[in-house]
N, C-alpha and C positions, 0 to 999 in steps of 0.2 A: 469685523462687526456684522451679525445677522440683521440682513434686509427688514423691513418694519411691514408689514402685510395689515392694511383695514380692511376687514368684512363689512359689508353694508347690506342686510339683510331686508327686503321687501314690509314696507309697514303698510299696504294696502290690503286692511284684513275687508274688506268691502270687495274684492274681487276672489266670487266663491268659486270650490271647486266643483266640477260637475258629479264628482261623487267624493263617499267618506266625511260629509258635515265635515269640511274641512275649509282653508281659506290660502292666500299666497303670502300672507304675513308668517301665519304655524308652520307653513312647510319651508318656507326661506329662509327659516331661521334657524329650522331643524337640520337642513344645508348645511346652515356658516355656521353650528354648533360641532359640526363631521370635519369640516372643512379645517376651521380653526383646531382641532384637535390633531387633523394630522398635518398641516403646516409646520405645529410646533413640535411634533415628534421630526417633522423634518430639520428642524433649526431657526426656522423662523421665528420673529419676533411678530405677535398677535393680538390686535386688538379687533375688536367684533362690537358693533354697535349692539347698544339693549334693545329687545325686543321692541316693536312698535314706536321705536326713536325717528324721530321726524327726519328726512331729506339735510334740512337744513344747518339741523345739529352736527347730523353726521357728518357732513362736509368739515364744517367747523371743526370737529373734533378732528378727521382725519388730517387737516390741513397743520392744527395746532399740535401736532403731535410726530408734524414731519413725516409722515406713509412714507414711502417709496413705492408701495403698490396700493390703489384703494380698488376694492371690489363688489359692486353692487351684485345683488343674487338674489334675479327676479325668477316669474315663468308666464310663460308666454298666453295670451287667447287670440282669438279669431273671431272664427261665426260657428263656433260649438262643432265643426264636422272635419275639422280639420287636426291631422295627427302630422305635425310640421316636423320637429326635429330644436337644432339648437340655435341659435342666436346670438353672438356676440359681436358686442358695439365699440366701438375707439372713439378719438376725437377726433382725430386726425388722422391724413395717410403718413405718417411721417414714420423714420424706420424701426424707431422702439417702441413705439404705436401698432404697430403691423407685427410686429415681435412678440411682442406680447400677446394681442389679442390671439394670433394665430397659434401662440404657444396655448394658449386656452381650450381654441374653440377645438384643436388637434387631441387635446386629451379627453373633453367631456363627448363629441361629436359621436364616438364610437359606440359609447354606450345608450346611446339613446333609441328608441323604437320607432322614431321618427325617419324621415330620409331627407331633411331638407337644413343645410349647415352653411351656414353665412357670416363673412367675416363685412361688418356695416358702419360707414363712415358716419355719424348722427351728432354734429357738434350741439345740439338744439337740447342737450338732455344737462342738467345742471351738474348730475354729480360727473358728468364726463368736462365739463365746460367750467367747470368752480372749483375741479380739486386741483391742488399745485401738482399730488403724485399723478404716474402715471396711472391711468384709468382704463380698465378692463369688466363693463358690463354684463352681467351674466342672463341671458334668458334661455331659462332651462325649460323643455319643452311645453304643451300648450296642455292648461288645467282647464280648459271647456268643452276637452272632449272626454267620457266615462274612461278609455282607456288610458290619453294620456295622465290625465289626472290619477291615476290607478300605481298609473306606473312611476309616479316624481312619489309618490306616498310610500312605495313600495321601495325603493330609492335614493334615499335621502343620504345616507350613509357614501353609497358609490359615487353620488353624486358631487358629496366632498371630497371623495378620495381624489374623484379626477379632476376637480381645480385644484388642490394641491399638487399632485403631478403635474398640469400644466403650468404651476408658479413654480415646480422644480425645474423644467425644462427651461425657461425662460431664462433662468437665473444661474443654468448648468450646473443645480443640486441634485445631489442623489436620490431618489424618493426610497423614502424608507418605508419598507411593505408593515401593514398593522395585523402583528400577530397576537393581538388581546383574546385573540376567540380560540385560537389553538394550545393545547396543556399536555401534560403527557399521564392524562385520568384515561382511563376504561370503563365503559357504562355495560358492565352486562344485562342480560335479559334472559327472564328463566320465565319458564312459560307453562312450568306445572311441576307439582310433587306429590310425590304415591308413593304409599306403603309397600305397594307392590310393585317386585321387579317387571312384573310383565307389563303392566299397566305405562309403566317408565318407557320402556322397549317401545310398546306399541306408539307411544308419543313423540318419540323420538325420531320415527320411522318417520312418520306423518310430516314432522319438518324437513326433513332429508328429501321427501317428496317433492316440497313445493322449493327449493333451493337453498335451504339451510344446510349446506353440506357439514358444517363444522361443526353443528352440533354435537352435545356432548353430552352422557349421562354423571352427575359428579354423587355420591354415594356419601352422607355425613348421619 
């Protein structure tokens, strides 16, 4: 039977970002929307609270629905000057506590532009402290400074990819890579047509110049 994965996506749209008119509710949501997509190409079984769904529900629902993993999926601030890195919280030291988080913070850590990655005991947080599953808090870098905020918005995508990689490591599933964006189309590019053969030649050169080696004259 596949594992039961809750997404708990940040409904504090009151904490803005310092650029993009954007908020930590729209981008943590645009996360656990990445996130949740590639979990289930993984195997996992996914539920993802609704947008702007309250703490409290979420628990409830996660709890009522038997998780095995529940995963909140914040981002971090400061004092506006600070480009931190990743953040991830447990309940406890305890070893599938440690297991987890670290299977987490191990996947998403890398990708961040930040340099600062903490694995942090904080029993004081509800959805770590009230859900029966195990709990793995996500604070993905800090939206109060122009760049990091720049870069969770720029983001969002990778940023699922690697809490699902770090729920496949945890669980010693295979992560299966997403090749939705790869096809086997060809996009050419023609960059002019003339009646005249020289006129062709002479355009033709002009690309070969600048490193279009491959160019080609096709005659129809």
């Amino acid at each position: 039977m596949s594992k039961k994965i809750y997404l708990s996506p940040s409904c504090q749209i009151n904490n803005v970002y310092a650029s993009g008119k954007t908020n930590e509710q729209e981008q943590c949501n645009r996360i656990a929307e990445f996130a949740k997509t590639a979990l289930e190409r993984c195997g996992f079984e996914v539920k993802k609270a609704p947008k702007g769904q309250a703490i409290t529900k979420s628990i409830s629902e996660s709890n009522n629905w038997s998780a095995d993993l529940h995963i909140p999926i914040h981002t971090n601030a400061f004092n506006g000057q600070t480009l931190g890195g990743m953040l991830v919280m447990i309940y406890s030291n305890t070893t599938e506590n440690k297991k987890a988080g670290s299977a987490i913070l191990n996947a998403v850590a890398p990708i961040s532009p930040g340099s600062d990655y903490n694995l942090r005991v904080n029993p004081s947080l509800a959805e770590l402290n009230s859900t029966k599953a195990i709990a793995v808090y996500v604070e993905c870098e800090f939206h109060d400074t122009k760049e990091g905020a720049d870069w969770i918005i720029n983001n969002v995508k990778s940023l699922g990819e690697a809490i699902c990689k770090g729920v496949c490591n945890y669980y010693g599933v295979t992560y299966k890579e997403d090749f939705s964006d790869n096809s086997d189309k060809l996009y050419r590019v023609q960059i002019g047509a003339f009646k005249e053969k020289s006129n062709a030649e002479n355009c033709l050169q002009k690309a070969k110049n600048v490193g279009f080696t491959d160019a080609f004259i096709k005659e129809e």
